[in-house]
C-alpha positions as CSV (number, residue, x, y, z in Angstrom):
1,X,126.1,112.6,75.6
2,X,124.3,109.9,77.1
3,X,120.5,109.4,76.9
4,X,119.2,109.1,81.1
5,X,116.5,106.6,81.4
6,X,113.6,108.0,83.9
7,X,110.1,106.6,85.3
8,X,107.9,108.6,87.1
9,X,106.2,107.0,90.1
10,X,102.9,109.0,90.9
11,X,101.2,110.9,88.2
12,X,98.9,112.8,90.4
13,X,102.0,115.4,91.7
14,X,104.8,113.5,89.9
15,X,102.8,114.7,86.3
16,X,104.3,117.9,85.7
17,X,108.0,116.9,86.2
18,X,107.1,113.8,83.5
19,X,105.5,116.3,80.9
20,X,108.9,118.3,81.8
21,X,111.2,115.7,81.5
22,X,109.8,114.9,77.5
23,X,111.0,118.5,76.8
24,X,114.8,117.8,78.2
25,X,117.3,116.7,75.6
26,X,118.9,113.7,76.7
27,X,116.2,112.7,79.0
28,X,113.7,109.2,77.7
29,X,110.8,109.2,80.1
30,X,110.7,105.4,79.8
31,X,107.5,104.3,81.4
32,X,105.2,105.8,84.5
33,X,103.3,104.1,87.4
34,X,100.1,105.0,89.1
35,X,97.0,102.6,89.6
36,X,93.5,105.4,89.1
37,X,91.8,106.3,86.0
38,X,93.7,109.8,86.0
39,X,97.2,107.6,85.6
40,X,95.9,105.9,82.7
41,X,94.7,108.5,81.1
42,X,98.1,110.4,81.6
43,X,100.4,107.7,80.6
44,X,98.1,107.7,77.5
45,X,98.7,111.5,77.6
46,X,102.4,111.3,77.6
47,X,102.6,108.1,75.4
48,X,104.4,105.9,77.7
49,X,103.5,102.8,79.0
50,X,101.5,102.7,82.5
51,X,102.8,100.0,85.5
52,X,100.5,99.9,88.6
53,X,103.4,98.2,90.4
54,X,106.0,100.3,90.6
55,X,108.2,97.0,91.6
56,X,107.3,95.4,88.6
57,X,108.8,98.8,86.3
58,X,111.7,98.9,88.2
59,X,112.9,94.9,87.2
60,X,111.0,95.0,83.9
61,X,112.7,98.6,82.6
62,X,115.5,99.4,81.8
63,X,116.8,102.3,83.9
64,X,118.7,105.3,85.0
65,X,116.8,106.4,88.1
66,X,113.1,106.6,89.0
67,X,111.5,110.0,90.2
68,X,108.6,109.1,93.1
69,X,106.2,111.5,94.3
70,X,103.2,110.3,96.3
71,X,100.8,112.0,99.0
72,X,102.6,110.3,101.4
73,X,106.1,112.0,101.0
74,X,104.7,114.8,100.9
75,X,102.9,114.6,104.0
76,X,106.1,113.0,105.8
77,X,108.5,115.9,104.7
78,X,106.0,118.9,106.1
79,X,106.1,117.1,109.8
């Protein structure tokens, strides 16, 4: 079976699903993104690295898909 390649964008609601997604055989949580204190101390957390542009660890990884939560698309789906 092959091994998917993930990123997380967002660790403040996008934190569970990457603690999740280390538990999932066949699943490599790659790398995450987020630019506060609380995404640092996460990717430390999950022991992946941390990109603040999530543009940057889209060309620099390499990837199966990336998983983005933010406040924002949140807020857009409940309109």
């Amino acid at each position: 079976m092959k091994t998917i390649r993930i990123a997380v964008s967002g660790m403040n609601h996008g934190h569970k699903f990457a603690r999740d997604a280390l538990k999932i055989n066949g699943v490599d949580l790659v790398a995450v993104a987020g630019n506060n204190e609380l995404a640092m101390q996460r990717a430390k957390e999950l022991n992946v690295p941390l990109y603040t542009n999530y543009k940057d660890l889209i060309h620099e990884c390499d990837l199966d898909g990336v998983d983005y939560y933010s406040a924002e698309s949140f807020t857009q789906r409940s309109r």
